[in-house]
PDB file as gemmi writes it, atoms N, CA and C in Angstrom:
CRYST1    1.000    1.000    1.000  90.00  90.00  90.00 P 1                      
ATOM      1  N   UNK A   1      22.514-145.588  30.081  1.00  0.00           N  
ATOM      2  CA  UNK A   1      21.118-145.967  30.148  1.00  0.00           C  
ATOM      3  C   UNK A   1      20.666-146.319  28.739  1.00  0.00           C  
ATOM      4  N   UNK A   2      19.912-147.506  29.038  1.00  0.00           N  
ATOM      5  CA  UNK A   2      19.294-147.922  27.392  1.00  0.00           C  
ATOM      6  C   UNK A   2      18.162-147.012  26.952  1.00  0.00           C  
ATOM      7  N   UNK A   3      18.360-147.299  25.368  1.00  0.00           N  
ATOM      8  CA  UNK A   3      16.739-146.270  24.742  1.00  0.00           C  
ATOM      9  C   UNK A   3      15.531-146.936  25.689  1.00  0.00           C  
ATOM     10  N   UNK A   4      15.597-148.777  25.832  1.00  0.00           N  
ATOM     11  CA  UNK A   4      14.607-148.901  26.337  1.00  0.00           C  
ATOM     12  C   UNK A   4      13.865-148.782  28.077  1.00  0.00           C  
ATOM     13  N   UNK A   5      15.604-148.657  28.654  1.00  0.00           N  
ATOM     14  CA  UNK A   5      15.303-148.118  29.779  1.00  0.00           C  
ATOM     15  C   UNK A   5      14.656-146.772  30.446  1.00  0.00           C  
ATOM     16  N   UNK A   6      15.071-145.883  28.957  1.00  0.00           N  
ATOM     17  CA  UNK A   6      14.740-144.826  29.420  1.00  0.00           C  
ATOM     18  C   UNK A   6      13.487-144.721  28.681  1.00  0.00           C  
ATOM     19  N   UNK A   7      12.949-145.435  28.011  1.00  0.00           N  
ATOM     20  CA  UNK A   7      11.713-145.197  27.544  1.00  0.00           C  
ATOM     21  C   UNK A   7      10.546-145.533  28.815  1.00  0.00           C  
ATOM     22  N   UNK A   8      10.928-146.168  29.268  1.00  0.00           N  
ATOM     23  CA  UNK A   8       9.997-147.144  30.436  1.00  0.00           C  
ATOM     24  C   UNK A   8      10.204-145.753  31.414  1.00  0.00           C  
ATOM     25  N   UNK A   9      11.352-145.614  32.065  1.00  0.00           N  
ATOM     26  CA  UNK A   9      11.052-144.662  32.974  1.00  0.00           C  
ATOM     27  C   UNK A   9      10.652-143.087  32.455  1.00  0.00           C  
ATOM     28  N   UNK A  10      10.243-142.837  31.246  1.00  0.00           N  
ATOM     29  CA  UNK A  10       9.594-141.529  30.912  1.00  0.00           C  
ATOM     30  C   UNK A  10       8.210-141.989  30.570  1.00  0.00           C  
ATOM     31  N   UNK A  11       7.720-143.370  30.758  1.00  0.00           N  
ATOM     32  CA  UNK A  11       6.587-144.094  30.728  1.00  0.00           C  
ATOM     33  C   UNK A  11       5.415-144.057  32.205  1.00  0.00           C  
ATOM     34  N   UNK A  12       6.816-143.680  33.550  1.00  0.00           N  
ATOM     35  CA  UNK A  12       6.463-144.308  34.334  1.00  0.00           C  
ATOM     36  C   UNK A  12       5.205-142.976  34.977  1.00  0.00           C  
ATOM     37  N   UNK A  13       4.899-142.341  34.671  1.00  0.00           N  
ATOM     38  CA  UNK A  13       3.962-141.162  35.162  1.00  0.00           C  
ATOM     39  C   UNK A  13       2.870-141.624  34.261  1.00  0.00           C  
ATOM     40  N   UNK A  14       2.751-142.204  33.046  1.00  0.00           N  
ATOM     41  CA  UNK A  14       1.336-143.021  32.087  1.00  0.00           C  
ATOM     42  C   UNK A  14       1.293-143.893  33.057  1.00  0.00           C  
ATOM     43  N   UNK A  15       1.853-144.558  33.694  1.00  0.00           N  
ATOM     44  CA  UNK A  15       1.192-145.766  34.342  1.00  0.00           C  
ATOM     45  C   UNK A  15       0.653-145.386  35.155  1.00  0.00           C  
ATOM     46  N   UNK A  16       0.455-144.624  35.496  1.00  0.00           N  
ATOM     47  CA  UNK A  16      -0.955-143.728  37.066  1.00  0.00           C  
ATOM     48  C   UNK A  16      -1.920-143.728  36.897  1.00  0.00           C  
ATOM     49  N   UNK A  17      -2.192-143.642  34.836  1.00  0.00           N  
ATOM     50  CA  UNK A  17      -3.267-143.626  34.343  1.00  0.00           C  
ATOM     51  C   UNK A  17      -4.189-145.539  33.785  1.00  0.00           C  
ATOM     52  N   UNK A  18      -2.771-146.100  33.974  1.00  0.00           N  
ATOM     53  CA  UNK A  18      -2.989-147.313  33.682  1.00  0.00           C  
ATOM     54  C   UNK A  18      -4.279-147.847  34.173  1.00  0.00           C  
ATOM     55  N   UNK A  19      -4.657-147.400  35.655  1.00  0.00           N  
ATOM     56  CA  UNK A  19      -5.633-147.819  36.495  1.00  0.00           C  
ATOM     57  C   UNK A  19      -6.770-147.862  35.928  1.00  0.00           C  
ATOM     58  N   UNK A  20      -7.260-146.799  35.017  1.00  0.00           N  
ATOM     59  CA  UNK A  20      -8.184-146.293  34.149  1.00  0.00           C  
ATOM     60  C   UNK A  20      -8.737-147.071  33.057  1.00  0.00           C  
ATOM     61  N   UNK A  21      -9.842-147.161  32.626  1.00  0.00           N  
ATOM     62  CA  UNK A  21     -10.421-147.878  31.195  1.00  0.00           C  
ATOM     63  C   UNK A  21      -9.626-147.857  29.935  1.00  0.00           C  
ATOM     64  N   UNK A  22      -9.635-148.569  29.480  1.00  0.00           N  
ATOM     65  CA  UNK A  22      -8.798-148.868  28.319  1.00  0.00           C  
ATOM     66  C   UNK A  22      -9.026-147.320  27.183  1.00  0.00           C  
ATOM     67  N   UNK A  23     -10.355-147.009  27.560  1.00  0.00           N  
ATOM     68  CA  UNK A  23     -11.445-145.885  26.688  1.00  0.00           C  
ATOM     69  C   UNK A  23     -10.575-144.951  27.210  1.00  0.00           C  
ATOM     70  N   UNK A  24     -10.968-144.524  28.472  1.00  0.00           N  
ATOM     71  CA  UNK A  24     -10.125-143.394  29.422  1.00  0.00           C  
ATOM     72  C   UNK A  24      -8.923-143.294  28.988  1.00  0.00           C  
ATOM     73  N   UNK A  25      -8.025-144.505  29.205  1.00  0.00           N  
ATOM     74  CA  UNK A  25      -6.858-143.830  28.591  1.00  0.00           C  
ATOM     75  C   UNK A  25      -6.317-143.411  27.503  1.00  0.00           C  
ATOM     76  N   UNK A  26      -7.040-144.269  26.372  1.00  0.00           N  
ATOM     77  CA  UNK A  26      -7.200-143.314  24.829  1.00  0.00           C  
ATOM     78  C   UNK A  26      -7.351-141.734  24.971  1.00  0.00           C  
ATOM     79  N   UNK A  27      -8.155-141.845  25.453  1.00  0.00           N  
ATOM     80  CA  UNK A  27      -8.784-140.244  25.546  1.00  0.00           C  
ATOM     81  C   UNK A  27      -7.222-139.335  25.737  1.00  0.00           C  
ATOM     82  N   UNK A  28      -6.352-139.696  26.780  1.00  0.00           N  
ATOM     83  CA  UNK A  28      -5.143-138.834  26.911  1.00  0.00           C  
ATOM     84  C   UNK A  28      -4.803-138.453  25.694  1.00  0.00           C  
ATOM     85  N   UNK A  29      -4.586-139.436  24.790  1.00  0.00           N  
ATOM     86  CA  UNK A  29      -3.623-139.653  23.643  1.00  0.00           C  
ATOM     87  C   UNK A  29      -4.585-138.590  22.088  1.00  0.00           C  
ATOM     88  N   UNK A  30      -5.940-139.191  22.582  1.00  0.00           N  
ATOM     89  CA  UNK A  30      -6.503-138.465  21.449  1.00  0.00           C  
ATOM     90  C   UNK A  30      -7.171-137.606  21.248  1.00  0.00           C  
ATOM     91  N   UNK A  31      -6.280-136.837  20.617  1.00  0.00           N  
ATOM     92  CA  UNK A  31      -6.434-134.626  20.545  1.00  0.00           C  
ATOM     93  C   UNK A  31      -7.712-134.783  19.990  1.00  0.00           C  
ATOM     94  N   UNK A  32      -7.875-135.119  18.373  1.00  0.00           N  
ATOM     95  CA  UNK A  32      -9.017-135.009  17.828  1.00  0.00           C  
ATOM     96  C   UNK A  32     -10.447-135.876  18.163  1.00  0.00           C  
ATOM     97  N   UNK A  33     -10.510-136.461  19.111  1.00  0.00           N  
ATOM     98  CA  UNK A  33     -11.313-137.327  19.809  1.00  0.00           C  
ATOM     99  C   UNK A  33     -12.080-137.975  19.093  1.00  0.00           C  
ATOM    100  N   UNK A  34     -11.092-138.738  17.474  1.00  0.00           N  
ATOM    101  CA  UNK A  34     -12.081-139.847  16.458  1.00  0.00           C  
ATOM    102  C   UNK A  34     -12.421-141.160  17.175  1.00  0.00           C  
ATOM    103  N   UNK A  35     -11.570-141.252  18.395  1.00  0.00           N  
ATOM    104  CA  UNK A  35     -11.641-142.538  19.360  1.00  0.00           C  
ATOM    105  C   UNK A  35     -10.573-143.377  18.638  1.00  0.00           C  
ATOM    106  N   UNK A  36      -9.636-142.918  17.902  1.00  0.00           N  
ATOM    107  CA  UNK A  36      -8.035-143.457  17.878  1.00  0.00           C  
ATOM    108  C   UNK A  36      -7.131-143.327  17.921  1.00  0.00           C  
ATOM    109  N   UNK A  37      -6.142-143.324  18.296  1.00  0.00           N  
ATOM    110  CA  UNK A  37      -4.753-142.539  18.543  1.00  0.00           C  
ATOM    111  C   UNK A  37      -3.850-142.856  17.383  1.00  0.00           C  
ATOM    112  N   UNK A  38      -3.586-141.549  16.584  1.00  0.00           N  
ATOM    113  CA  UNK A  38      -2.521-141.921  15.253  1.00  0.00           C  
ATOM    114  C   UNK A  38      -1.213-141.739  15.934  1.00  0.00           C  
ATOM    115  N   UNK A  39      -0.179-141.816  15.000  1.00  0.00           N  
ATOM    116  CA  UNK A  39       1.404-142.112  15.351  1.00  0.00           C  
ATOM    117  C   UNK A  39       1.661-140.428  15.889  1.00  0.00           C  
ATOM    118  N   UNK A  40       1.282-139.657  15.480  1.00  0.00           N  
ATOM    119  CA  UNK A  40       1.664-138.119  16.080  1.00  0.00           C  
ATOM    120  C   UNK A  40       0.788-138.030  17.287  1.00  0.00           C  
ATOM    121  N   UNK A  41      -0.320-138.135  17.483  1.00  0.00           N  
ATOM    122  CA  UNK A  41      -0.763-137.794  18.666  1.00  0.00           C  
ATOM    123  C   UNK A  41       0.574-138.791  19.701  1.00  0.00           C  
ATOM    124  N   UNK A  42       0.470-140.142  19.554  1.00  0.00           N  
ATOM    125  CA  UNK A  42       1.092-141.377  20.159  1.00  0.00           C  
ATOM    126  C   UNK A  42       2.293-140.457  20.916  1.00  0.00           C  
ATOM    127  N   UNK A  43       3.330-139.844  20.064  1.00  0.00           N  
ATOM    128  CA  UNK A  43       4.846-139.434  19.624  1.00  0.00           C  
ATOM    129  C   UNK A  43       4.447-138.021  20.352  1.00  0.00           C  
ATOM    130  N   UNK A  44       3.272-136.814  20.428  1.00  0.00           N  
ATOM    131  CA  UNK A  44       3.205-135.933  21.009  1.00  0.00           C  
ATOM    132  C   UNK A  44       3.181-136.224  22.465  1.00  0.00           C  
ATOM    133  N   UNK A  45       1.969-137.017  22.640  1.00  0.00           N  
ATOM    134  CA  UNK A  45       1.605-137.078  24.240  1.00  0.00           C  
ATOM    135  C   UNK A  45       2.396-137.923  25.040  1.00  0.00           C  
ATOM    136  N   UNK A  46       3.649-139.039  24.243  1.00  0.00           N  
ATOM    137  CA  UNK A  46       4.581-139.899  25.491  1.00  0.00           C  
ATOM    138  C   UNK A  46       5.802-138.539  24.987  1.00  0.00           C  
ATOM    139  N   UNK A  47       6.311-137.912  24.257  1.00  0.00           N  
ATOM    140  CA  UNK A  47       7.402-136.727  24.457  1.00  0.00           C  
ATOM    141  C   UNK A  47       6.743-136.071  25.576  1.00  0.00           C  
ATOM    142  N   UNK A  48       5.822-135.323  26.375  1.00  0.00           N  
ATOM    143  CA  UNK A  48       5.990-135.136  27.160  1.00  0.00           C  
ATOM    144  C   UNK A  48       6.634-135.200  28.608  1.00  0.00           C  
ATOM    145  N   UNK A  49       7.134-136.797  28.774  1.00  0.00           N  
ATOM    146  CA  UNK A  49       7.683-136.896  29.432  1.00  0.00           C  
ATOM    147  C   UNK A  49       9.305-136.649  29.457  1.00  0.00           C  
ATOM    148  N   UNK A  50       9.515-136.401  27.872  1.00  0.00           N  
ATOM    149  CA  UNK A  50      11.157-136.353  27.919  1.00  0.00           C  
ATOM    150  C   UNK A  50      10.888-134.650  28.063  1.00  0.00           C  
ATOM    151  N   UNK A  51       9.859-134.231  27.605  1.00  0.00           N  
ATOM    152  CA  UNK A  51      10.167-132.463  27.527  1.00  0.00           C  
ATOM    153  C   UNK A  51       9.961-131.839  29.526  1.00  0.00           C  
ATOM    154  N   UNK A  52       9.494-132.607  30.106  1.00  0.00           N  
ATOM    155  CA  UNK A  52       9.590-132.204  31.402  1.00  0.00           C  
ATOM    156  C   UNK A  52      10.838-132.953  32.365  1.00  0.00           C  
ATOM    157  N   UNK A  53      11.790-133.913  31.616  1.00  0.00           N  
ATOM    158  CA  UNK A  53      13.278-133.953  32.119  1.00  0.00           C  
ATOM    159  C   UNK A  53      14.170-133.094  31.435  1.00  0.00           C  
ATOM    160  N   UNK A  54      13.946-132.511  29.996  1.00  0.00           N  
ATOM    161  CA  UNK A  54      14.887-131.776  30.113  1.00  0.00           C  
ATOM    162  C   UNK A  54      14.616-130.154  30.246  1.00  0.00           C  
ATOM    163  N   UNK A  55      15.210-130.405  31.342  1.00  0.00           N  
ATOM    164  CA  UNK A  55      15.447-129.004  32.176  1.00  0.00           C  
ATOM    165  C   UNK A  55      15.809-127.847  31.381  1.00  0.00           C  
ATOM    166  N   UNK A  56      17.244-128.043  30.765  1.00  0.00           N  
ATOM    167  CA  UNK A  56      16.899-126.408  29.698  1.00  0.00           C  
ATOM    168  C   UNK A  56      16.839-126.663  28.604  1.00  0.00           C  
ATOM    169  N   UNK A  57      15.705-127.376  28.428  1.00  0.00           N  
ATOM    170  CA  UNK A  57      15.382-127.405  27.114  1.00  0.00           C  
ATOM    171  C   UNK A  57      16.001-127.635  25.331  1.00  0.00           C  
ATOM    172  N   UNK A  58      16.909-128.118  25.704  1.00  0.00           N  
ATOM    173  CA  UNK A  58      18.135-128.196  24.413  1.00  0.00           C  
ATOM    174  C   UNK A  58      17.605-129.244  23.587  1.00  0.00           C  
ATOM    175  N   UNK A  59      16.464-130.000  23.502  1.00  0.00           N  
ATOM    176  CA  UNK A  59      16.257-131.141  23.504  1.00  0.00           C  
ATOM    177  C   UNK A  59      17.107-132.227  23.296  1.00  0.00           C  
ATOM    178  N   UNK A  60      18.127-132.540  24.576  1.00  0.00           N  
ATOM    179  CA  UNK A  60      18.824-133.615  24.572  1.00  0.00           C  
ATOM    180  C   UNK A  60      19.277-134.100  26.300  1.00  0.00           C  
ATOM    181  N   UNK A  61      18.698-134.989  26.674  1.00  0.00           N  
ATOM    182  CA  UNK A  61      18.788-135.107  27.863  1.00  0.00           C  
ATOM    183  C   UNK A  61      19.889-135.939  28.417  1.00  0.00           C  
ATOM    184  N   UNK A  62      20.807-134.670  29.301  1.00  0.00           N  
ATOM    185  CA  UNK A  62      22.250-135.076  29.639  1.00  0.00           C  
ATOM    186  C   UNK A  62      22.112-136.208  30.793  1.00  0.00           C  
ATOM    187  N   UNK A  63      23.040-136.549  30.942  1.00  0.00           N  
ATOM    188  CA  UNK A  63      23.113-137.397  32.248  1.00  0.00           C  
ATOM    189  C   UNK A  63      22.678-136.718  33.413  1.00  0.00           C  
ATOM    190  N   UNK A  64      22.807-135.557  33.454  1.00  0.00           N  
ATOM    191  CA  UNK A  64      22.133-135.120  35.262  1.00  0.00           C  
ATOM    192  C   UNK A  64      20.773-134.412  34.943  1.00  0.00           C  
ATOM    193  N   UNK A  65      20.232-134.777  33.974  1.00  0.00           N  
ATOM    194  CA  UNK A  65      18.841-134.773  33.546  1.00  0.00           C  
ATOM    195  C   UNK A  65      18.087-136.056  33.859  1.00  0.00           C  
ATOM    196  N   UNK A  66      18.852-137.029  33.112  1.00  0.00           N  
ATOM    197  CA  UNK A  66      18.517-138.544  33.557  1.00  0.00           C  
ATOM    198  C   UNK A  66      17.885-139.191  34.762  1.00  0.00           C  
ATOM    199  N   UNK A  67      17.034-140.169  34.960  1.00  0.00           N  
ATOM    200  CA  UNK A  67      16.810-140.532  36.549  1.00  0.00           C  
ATOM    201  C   UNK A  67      17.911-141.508  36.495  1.00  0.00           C  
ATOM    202  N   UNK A  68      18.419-140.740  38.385  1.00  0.00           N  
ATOM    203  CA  UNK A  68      19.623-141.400  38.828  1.00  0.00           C  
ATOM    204  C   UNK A  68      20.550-140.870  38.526  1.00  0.00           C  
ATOM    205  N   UNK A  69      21.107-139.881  37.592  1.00  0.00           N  
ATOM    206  CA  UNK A  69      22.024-139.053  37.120  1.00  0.00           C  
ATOM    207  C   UNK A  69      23.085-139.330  36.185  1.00  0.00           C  
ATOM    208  N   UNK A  70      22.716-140.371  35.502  1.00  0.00           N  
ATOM    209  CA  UNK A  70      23.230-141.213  34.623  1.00  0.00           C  
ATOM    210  C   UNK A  70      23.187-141.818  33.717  1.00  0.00           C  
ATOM    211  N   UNK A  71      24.171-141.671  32.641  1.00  0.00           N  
ATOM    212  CA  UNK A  71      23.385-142.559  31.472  1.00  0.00           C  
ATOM    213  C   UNK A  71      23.760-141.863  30.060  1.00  0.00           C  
ATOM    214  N   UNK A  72      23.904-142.311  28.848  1.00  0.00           N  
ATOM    215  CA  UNK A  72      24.586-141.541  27.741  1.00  0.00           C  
ATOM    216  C   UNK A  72      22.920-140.753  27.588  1.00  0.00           C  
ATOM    217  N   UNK A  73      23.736-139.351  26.835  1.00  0.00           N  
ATOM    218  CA  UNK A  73      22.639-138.598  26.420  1.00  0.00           C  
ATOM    219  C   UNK A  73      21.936-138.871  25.343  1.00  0.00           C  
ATOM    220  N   UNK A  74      20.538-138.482  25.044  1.00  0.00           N  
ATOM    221  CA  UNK A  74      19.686-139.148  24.539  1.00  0.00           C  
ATOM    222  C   UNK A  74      18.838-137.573  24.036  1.00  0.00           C  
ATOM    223  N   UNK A  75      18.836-137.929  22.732  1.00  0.00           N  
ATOM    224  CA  UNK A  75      17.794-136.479  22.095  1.00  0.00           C  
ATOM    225  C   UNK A  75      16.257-136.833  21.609  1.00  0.00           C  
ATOM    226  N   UNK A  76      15.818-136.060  21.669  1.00  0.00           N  
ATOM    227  CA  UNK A  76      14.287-135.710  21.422  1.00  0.00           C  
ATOM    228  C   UNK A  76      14.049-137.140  20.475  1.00  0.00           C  
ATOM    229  N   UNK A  77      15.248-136.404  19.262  1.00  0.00           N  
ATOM    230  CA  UNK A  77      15.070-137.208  17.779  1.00  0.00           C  
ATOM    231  C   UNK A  77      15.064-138.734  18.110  1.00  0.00           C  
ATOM    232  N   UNK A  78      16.316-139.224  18.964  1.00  0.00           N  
ATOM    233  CA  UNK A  78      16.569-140.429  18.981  1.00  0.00           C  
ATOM    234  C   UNK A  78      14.964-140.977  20.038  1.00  0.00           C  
ATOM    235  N   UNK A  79      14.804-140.420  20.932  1.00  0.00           N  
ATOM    236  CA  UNK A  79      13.439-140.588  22.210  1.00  0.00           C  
ATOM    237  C   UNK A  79      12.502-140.787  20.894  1.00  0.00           C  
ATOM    238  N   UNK A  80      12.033-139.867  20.162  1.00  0.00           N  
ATOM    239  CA  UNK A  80      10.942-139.989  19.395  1.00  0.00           C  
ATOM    240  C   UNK A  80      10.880-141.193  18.146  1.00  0.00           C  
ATOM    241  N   UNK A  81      11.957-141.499  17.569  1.00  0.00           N  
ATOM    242  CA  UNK A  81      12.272-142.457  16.120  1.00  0.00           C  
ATOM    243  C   UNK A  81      11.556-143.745  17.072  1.00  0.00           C  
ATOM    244  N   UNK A  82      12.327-143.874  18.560  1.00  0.00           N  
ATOM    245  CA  UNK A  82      12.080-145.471  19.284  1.00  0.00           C  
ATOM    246  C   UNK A  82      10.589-145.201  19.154  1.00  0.00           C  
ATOM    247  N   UNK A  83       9.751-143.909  19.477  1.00  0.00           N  
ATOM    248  CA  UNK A  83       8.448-144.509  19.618  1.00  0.00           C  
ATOM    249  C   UNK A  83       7.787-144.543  18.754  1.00  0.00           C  
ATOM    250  N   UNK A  84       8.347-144.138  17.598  1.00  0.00           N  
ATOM    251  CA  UNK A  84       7.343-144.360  16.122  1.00  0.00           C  
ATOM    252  C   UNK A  84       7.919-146.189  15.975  1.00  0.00           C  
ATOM    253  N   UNK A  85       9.101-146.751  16.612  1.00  0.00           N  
ATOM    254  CA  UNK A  85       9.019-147.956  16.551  1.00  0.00           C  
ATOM    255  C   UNK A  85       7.708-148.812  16.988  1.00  0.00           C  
ATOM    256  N   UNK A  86       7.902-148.003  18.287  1.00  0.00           N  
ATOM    257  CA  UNK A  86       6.717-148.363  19.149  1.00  0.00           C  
ATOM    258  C   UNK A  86       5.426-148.756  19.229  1.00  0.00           C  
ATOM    259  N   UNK A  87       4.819-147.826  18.302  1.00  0.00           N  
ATOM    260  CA  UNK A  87       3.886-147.307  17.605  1.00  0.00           C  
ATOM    261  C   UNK A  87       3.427-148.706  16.801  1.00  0.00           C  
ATOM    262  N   UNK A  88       4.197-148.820  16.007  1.00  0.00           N  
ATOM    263  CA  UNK A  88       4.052-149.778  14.770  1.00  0.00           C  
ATOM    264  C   UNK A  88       3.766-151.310  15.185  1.00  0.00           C  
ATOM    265  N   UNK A  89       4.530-151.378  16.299  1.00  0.00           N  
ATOM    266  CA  UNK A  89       4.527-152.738  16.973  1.00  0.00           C  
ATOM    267  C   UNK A  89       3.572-152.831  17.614  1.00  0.00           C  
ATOM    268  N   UNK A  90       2.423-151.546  18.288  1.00  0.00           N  
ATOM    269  CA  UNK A  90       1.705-152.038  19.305  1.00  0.00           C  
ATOM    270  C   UNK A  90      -0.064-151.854  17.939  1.00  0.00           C  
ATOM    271  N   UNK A  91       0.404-151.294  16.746  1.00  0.00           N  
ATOM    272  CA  UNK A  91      -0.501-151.421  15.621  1.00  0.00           C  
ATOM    273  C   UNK A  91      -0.590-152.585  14.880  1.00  0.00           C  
ATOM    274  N   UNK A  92      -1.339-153.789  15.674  1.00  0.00           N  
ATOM    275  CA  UNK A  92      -1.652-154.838  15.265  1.00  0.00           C  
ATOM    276  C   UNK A  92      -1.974-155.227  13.914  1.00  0.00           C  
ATOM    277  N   UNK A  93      -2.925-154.096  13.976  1.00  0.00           N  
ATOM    278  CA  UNK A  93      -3.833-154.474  12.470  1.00  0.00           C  
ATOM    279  C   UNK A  93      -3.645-153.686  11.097  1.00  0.00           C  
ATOM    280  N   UNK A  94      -2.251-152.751  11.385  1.00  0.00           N  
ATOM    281  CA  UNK A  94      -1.750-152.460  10.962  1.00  0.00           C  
ATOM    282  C   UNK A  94      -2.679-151.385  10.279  1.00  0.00           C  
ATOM    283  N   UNK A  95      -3.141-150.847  10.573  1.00  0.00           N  
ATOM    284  CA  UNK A  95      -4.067-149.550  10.199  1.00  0.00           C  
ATOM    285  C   UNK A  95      -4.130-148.310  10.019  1.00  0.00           C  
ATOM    286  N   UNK A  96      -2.941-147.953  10.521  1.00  0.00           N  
ATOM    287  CA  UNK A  96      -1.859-146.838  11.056  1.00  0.00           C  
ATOM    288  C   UNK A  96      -2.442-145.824  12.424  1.00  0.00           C  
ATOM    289  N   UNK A  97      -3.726-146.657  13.393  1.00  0.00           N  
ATOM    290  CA  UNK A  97      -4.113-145.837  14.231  1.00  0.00           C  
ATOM    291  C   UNK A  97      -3.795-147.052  15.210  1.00  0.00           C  
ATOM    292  N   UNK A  98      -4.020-146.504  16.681  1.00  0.00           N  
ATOM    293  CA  UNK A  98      -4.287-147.180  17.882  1.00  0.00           C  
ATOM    294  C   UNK A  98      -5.567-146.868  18.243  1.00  0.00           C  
ATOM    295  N   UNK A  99      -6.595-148.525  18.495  1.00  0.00           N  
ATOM    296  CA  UNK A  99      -7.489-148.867  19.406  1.00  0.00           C  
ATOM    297  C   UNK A  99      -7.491-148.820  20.929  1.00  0.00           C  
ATOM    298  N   UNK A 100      -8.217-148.667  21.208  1.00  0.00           N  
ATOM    299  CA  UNK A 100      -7.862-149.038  23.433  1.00  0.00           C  
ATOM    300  C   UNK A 100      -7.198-150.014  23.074  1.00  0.00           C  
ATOM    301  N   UNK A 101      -7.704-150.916  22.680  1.00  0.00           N  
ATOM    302  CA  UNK A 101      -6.968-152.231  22.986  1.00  0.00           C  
ATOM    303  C   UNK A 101      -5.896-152.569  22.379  1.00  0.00           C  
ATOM    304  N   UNK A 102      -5.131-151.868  21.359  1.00  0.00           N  
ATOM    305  CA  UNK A 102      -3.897-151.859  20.715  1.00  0.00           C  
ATOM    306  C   UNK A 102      -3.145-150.909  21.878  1.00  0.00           C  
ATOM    307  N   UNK A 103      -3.448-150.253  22.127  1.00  0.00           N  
ATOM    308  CA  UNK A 103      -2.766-148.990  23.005  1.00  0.00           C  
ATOM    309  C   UNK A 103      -2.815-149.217  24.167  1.00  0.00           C  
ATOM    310  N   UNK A 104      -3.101-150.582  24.670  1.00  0.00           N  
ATOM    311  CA  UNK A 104      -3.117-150.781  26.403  1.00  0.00           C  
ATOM    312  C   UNK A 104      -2.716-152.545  26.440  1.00  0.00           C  
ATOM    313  N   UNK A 105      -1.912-152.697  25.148  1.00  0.00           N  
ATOM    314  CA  UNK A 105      -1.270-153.708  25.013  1.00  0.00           C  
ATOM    315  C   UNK A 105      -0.185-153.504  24.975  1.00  0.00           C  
ATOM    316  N   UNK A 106       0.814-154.820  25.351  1.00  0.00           N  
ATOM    317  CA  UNK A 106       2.363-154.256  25.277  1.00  0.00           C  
ATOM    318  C   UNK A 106       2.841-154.705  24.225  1.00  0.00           C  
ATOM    319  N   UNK A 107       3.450-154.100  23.509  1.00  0.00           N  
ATOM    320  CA  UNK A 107       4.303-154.744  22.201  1.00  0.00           C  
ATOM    321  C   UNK A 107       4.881-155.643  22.257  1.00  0.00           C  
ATOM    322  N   UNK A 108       4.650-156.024  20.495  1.00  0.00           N  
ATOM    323  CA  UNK A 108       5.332-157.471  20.418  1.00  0.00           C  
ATOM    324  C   UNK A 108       6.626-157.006  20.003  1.00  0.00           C  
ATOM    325  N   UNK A 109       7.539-158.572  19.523  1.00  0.00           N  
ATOM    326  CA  UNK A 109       8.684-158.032  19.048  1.00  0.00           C  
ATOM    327  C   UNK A 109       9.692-157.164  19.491  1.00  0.00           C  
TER     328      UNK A 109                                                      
END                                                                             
């Protein structure tokens, strides 16, 4: 399984929220509620989804952790580096925060 495959499907429980205001869904992301999401909040609140596949917690999610049961294993470290990629690409204005509208855009590049 690719980093980016598996990024999308530990994505796929945020998209429930997708339905929601661009505002609304900031709000998930932002702890301190300045109305922007920095690179740690970003990197805290999408790891959630890798910390509720892996099952005992080792932070490294084996193949029968994986959806579908398959796929090279993949750690916290490596899950988290892609989304500080992430991060950067969907920070347009390069500011080092996310807007709604930076954060409910899909990356470039």
């Amino acid at each position: 399984m690719t980093m980016r495959r598996l990024g999308l499907l530990l994505l796929l429980p945020m998209l429930a929220h997708a339905q929601s205001t661009p505002a609304e869904y900031l709000r998930l992301f932002d702890v301190d509620g300045d109305g922007r999401v920095s690179e740690a909040e970003y990197i805290a609140h999408l790891s959630e989804g890798f910390r509720r596949l892996d099952s005992n917690g080792d932070g490294v999610l084996e193949p029968d952790e994986l959806p579908g049961g398959h796929g090279k294993p993949i750690t916290l470290r490596q899950y988290q580096d892609n989304l500080r990629r992430q991060f950067h690409k969907l920070d347009r204005n390069h500011d080092g925060y996310l807007d709604a509208r930076e954060l409910t855009q899909p990356p470039q590049g």
